[in-house]
C-alpha positions, 0 to 999 in steps of 0.5 A: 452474502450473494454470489454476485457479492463474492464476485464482485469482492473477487474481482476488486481484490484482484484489480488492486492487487494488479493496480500494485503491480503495475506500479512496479513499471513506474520505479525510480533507484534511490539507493537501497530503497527505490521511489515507486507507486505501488506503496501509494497503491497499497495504501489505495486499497484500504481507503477505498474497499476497508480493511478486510478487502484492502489488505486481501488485495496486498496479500494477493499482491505479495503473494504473487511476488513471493512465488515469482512474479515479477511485481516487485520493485524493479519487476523483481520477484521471489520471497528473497525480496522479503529479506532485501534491504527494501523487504520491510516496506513490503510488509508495511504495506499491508500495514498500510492497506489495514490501518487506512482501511481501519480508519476510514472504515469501509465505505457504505451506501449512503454514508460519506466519511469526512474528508478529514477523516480520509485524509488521517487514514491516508497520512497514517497508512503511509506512514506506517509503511515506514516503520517495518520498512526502517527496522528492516533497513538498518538490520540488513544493512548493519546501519545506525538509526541515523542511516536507516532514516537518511536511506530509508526515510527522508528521501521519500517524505515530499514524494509520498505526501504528494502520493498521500494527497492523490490518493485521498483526493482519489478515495474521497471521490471514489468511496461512494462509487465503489460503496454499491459493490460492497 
């Protein structure tokens, strides 16, 4: 790999880490778990740099949060947040980064992915947020299944599939642009 590609993998690391950053400026409190944009971020960076990249862009961005760096929900900071009642969501997303990366692959000069094949990758991706996100929920909060769905889940389906839906429809554009720099 050239130095110009290692700059250039540098670089979009670092610019989706801090696109999920700044998704902490647009947050919405719905009780223990608030509506934010950074899930729908996470998720962007593996449907449009793959796996590998993708998920190195949100483990930079949780890594910063983890040292304190006020990039979390409610500009919080502090590894204390991986073990607030919303900590699991922030494992799932780099779930999220790796398996929507790992289905829709990562992009390729001449190569377009099948529209249906984005939009599997970006349902799954940010549906497997969910799953450290509930797990965690009900452990924190000593809740029932039943709860942990009705705090944790539900609330949020008609704003992440809108979510989902803009980010496939953004990857789908975007993926042969960003295809050049990989």
């Amino acid at each position: 790999m050239t130095k110009q590609k290692v700059i250039v993998h540098i670089s979009l690391i670092a610019l989706f880490a801090a696109l999920t950053a700044a998704g902490t400026f647009i947050t919405f409190p719905l009780g223990p778990v608030p509506i934010v944009l950074q899930n729908m971020f996470a998720m962007l960076s593996g449907l449009l740099m793959g796996p590998f990249l993708g998920g190195g862009a949100v483990l930079l961005y949780l890594a910063a949060g983890a040292i304190g760096v006020p990039v979390f929900a409610g500009a919080t900071g502090g590894f204390v947040n991986f073990l607030s009642p919303s900590g699991g969501y922030l494992y799932g997303y780099f779930l999220s980064a790796v398996i929507a990366g790992l289905i829709a692959g990562t992009p390729r000069l001449g190569v377009k992915t099948p529209l249906w094949r984005i939009v599997i990758a970006g349902v799954l991706g940010m549906l497997v947020i969910y799953i450290p996100g509930v797990i965690q929920l009900k452990i924190v909060l000593s809740c029932g299944w039943l709860d942990a769905f009705v705090f944790g889940f539900f609330p949020f389906l008609i704003g992440d599939s809108i979510k989902c839906a803009a980010a496939v429809a953004i990857s789908f554009r975007l993926r042969r642009l960003i295809a050049n720099h990989l």
